[in-house]
N, C-alpha and C positions, 0 to 999 in steps of 0.2 A: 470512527475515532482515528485520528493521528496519535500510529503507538510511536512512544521511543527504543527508541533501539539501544540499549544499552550492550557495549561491547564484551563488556564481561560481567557478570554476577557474580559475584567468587564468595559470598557472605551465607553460602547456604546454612549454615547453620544458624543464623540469626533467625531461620523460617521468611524468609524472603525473597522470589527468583521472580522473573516476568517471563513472560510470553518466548521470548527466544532463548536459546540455548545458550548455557556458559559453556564460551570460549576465551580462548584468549585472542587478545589484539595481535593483528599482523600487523609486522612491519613491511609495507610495500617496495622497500626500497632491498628488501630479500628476496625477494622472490617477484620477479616482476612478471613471472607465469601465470601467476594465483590471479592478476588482476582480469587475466583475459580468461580466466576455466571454463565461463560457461559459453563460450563460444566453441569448444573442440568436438571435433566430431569424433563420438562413437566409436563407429567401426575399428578407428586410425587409434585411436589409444586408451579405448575401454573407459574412459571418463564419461559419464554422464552431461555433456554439453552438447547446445541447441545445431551444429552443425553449420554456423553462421556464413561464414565467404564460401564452403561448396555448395550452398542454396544459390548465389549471388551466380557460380560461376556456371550452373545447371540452365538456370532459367536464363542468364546470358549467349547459353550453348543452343537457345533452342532461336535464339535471334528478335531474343520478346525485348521491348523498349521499355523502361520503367515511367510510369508516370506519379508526381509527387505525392504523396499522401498524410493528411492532414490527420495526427493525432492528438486529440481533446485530453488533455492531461489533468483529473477533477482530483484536485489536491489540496495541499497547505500554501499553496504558490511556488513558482518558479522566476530562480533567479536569469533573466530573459537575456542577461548580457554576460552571462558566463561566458568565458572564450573555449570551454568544450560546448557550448551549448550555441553562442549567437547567428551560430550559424545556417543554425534548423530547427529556428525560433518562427513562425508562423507570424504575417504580416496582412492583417487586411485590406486588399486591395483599392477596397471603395472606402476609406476613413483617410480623412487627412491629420494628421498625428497633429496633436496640440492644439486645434483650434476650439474648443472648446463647442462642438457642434456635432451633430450626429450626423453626419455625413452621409450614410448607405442610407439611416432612417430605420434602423432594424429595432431601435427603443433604446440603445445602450450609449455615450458619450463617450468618444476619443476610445476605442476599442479596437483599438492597434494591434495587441497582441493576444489579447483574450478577455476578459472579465471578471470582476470579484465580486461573490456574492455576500462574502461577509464582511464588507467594508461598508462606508458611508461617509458622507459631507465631514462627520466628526473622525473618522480614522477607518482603524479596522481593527476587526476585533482579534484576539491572540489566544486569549485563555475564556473557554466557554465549558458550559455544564456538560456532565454525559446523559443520554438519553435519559436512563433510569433517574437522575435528579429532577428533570424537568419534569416526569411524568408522576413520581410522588408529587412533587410542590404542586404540580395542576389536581391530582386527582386525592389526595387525603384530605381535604374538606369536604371533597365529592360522599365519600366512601366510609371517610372515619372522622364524620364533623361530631359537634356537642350534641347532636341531635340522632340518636339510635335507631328512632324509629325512619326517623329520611334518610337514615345511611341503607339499609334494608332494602328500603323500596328502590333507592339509587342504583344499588349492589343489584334486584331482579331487574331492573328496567335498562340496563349496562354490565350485560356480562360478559363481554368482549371486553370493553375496557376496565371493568372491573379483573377479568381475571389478567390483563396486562398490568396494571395496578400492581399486585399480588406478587409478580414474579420481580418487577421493579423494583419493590419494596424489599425483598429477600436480597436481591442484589444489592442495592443501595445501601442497606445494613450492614453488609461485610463489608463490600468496598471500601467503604468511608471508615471503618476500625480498620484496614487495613494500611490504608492510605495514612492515618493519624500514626498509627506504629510504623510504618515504613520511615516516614519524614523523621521520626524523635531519634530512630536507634541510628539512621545513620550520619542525624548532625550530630548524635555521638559520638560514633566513631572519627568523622570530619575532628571534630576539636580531639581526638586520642591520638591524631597524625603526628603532632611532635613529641608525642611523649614516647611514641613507638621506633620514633626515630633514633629519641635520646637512648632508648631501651637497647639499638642496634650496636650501637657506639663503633659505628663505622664494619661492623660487619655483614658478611652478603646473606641472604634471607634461607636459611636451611633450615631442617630439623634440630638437628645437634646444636645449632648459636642460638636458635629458640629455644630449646630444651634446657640452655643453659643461663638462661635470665633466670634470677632470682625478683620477684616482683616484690616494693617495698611498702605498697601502702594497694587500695580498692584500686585504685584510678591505673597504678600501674600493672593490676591484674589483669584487668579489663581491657589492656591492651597487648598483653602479652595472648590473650583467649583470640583476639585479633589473628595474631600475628602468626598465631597458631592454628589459624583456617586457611592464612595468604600460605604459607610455607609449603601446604598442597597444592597449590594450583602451577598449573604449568607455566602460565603466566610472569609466574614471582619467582619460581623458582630458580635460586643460584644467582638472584639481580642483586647489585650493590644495594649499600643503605640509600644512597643518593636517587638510584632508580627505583628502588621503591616508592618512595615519599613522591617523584615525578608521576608516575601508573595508578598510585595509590589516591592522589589529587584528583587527576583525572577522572577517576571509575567515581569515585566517589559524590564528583560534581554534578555526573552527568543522571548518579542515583537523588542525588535532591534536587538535581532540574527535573526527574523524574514527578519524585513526589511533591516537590514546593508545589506544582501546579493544582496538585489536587486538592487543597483546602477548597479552592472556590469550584471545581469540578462536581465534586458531591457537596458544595453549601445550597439547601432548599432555598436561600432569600438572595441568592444571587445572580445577574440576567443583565447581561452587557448587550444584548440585544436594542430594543428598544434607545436607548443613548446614542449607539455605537451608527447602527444598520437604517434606523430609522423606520421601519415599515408596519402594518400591520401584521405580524406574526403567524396569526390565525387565519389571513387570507389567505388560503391555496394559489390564486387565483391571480394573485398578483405577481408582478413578474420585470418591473423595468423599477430594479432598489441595487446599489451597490456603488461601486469605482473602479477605478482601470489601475488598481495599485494590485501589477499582476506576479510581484511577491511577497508581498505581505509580509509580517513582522519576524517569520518566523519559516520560510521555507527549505528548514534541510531536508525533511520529506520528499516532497513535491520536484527539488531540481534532482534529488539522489534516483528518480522515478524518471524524471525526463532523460537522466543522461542515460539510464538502462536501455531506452528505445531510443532515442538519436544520437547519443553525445557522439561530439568530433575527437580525435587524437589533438592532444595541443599541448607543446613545447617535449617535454620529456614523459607526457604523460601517456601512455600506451592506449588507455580505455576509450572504449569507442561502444554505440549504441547498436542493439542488433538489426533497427533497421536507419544505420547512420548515413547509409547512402541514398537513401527514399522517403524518408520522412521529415515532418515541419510540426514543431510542438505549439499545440494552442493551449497556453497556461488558462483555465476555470478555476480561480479558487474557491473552494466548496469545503475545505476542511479546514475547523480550527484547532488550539489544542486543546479538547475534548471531540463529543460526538459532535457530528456533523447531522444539521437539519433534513428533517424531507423537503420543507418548502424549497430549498438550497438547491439540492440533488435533483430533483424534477427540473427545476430551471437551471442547472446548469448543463445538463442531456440535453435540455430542449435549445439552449443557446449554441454548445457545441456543433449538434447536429443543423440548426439551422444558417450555422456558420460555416458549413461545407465538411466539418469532419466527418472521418467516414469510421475509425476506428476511437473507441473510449475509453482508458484506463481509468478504473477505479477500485484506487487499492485504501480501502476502508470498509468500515462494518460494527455493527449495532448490534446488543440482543433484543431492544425492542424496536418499534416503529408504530406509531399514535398515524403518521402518514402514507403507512406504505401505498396505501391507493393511489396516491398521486403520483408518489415513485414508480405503482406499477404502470398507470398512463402513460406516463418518461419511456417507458421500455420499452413501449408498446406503439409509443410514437416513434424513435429511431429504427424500431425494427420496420412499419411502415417506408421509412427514408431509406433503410438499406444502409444501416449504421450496427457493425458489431460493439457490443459491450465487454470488457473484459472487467471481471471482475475476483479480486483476492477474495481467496478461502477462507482466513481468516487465522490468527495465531494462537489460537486457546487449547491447541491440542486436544479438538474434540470431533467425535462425529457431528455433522453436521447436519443430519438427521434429527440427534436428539436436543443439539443445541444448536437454533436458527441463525444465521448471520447476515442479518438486513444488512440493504438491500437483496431480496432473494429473488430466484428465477421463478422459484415453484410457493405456489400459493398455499398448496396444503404439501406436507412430508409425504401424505399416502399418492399424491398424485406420483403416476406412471412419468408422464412428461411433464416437461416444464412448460409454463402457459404461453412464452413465445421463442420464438427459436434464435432468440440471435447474440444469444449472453453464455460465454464460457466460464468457467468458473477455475481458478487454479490455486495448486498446491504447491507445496516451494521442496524442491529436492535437495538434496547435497554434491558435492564430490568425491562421500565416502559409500563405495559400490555397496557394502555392508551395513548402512545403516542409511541407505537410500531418502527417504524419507524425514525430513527435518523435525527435531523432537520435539516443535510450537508447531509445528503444523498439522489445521483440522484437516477432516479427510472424509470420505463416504463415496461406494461406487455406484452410488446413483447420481449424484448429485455435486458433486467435484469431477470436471471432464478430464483433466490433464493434469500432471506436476511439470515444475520449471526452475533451471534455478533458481534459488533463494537464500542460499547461505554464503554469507562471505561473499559477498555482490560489491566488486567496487567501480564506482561511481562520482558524478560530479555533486559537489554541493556547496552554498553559500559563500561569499568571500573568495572565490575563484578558486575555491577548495574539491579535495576527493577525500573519500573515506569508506570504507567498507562497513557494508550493513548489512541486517538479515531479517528477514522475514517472507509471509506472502504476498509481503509488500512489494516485495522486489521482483519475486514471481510473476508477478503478474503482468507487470511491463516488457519483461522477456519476450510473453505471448502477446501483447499487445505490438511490440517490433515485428515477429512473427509474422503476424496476422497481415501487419504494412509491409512486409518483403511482399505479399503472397498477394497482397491487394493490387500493390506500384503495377507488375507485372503481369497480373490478369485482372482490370479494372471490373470484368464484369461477374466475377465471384460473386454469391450472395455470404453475409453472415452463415448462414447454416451449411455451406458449404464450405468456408475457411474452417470451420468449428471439426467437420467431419474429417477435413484431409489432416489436420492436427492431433486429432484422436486415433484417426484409422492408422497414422503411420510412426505414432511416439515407439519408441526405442525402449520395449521390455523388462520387465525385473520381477524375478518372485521372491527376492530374497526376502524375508522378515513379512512378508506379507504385503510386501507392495502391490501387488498387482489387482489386491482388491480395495487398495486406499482410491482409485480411482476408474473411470468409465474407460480412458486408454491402460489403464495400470502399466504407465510408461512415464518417460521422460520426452517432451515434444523435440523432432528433430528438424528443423527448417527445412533441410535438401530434400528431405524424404517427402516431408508435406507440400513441397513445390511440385515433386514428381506426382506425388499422387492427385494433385488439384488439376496439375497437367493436362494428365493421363484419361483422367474421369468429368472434367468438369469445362476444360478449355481445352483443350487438342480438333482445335476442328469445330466446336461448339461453344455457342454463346450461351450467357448462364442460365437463359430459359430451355437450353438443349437444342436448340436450333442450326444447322449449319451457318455457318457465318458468312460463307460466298455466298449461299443460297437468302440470305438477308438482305444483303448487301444487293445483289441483284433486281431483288424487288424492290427494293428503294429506287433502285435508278430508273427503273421501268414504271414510276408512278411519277 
């Protein structure tokens, strides 16, 4: 699922919040520190950041040459000509751009800078179902048709998909009451915006100018009950009438761009598929359906994700990618707004990877999966190629144990390991030493290897825009950077060995319990995890452990 991020939630009283944390919006033009945080190293000033230019200036020191590296970015699209981005935007060498020909011959047309799997001849699709609608609409005539007695025998003869069914259903029940209540209360409040204004009558948003409205009919209580939740937030507080009604537009647009979408999210009869994509759905199997429209309708996700791992510095803009000097982004779009397919996700692994990437971010997730086998083949193929996966934890503030977030590494929760080694898993930290851990963020120390920043990430997006966002969305492209410092400069890493110097060498914390939210119970440090890949993996040896002169030699001697 492509979550949104919404900047601030400030309506908790309504019984309303999402997945990330109420904050307030920064303004970046105050503090133009905050936009680089998770680049600072540690040691030097107790912040929880990746350690970014002392990694660069380590493996520089050691006289290592970086060679470029291709990160597969499976997302909502990326916007390819962003000017912090165009520059390590990923260009296939054997496609001649616009001729309307498959050039290399790999199955995909004019695949220049990556591919979309949820597009087609007729467009691309923008707003699609979430797993759990797809999977009632296919399976309640299965399960709970007119017929009692062939629901029974269906229900023994499918109880794998029946009991996926079952937990869909549960889901998709709340969801969709929740989604219906979300969208009413807050084109409520949306149309209460001028009356709360009128209500302000030019003064600045306190307790005392609120406490001192007298409200004269229902419509203006109801906005003063508003006005009276904005008045704590740190956000509102002490801001003119005029900035309110500015903040107050904004948060509130971006809560029914939130929920507008979901009418057709959870609608059972609704399937933009088929029109849109063109393909058969149910074919696993098939694998050359899409277009080369590699941002698609809807990309602030997807570029706010690439400029995390490459973005360039450009014009006054500071923000830069943590692997901005080694990495080329190959846009897959695989995520629309809702859940993202399995047929999608296998074929977008399997393109990426056989398009030379070497590292994968995919920061998305599902509670169920009708195709994980085909996803688990995906994993199973790039680990074969010698392709890491990086993949977000997930924002539901859960263990992740007791609540799954397909795509997953481990097959069953009781398994010891996970069934292949080449997929990290991460959590998104903060920059508050004290409450280390982001309060959307799932977590479990078996099965979440790392945390990374994730809050307050800024970033490039759409319209040659930045903005600051949060999740393990953002997480996870930190380590995906990471991963391409650590690759550029020692090509012959395996996946399970980036994974280990990443974990073996995150940067500590027990406060609150961190250190068992994950398998490093740390925050990952670049410099250190160079050192340590160094030290253990590349110093003299090749990644099968081999001397490397003593290789080298034998070659010449054959």
């Amino acid at each position: 699922m492509k979550k949104v991020l919404l900047a601030a939630v400030f309506l908790v009283g309504f019984g309303f919040s999402h997945a990330q944390e109420t904050k307030a919006s920064v303004d970046p033009m105050k503090d133009k520190d905050l936009m680089t945080w998770y680049h600072k190293d540690f040691s030097a000033t107790k912040v929880y950041g990746v350690n970014t230019e002392n990694a660069y200036k380590y493996l520089e020191s050691k006289g290592l040459k970086p060679k470029t590296v291709v990160v597969g970015v499976l997302d909502s699209g990326v916007q390819v000509d962003h000017p912090g981005l165009a520059k390590n935007i990923w260009s296939n060498p054997n496609e001649v751009p616009g001729n309307g020909k498959d050039d290399d011959g790999n199955g995909y047309i004019d695949d220049v800078h990556g591919w979309n799997f949820i597009g087609g001849k007729n467009g691309d699709i923008d707003i699609d179902n979430m797993e759990v609608t797809r999977v009632v609409a296919k399976y309640k005539p299965v399960f709970e048709g007119e017929d009692s007695t062939k629901n029974k025998a269906n229900q023994a003869k499918m109880p794998e998909e029946f009991a996926m069914y079952m937990k869909s259903k549960e889901i998709f029940t709340k969801k969709s009451v929740e989604a219906r209540q979300g969208f009413q209360t807050y084109t409520m409040i949306n149309e209460a915006i001028p009356t709360m204004v009128k209500l302000l009558n030019g003064k600045s948003i306190t307790p005392e100018n609120i406490a001192s409205i007298k409200p004269a009919d229902q419509k203006e209580a109801m906005a003063v009950t508003v006005l009276s939740q904005v008045a704590q937030s740190p956000e509102f507080k002490g801001k003119s009438a005029a900035e309110f009604e500015k903040i107050m537009r904004d948060q509130i647009k971006e809560a029914l761009d939130y929920f507008g979408p979901q009418e057709k999210q959870y609608n059972l009869d609704y399937d933009p598929r088929k029109e849109i994509v063109g393909d058969n759905y149910d074919d696993y199997s098939e694998k050359n359906y899409g277009n080369n429209h590699y941002e698609g309708p809807d990309a602030m996700h997807g570029t706010h994700v690439a400029g995390i791992i490459a973005g360039l510095p450009n014009g006054t803009e500071i923000q830069y990618g943590v692997a901005s000097k080694v990495a080329k982004i190959m846009s897959v779009r695989t995520v629309p707004n809702g859940d993202e397919r399995d047929k999608d996700v296998a074929n977008a692994i399997r393109y990426a990877v056989d398009n030379g990437a070497k590292v994968l971010n995919m920061s998305f997730g599902k509670p169920v999966s009708p195709g994980k086998n085909v996803v688990w083949d995906a994993f199973k193929y790039a680990q074969d190629k010698g392709v890491l996966l990086v993949k977000a934890a997930g924002n539901e503030n859960e263990d992740v144990a007791e609540h799954l977030a397909y795509p997953t590494n481990f097959k069953n929760v009781t398994d010891e390991k996970p069934f292949v080694d080449n997929v990290i898993v991460v959590g998104a930290s903060t920059n508050d030493n004290n409450a280390l851990r982001a309060g959307f963020s799932n977590y479990n120390k078996k099965m979440v290897n790392v945390f990374a920043p994730g809050d307050e990430i800024y970033s490039t997006i759409p319209h040659n825009e930045y903005k600051y966002l949060q999740g393990t969305s953002m997480a996870s492209p930190v380590v995906a950077g990471a991963a391409a410092v650590l690759l550029a400069y020692m090509p012959n890493l395996t996946p399970a060995q980036i994974i280990e110097s990443l974990v073996k060498s995150s940067n500590p914390s027990t406060a609150n319990g961190f250190a068992d939210f994950s398998q490093a119970g740390g925050v990952i440090d670049v410099k250190k995890a160079a050192e340590y890949a160094y030290t253990n993996f590349y110093n003299g040896k090749s990644a099968s452990g081999k001397r490397v002169q003593k290789s080298v030699k034998k070659a010449v001697k054959k």
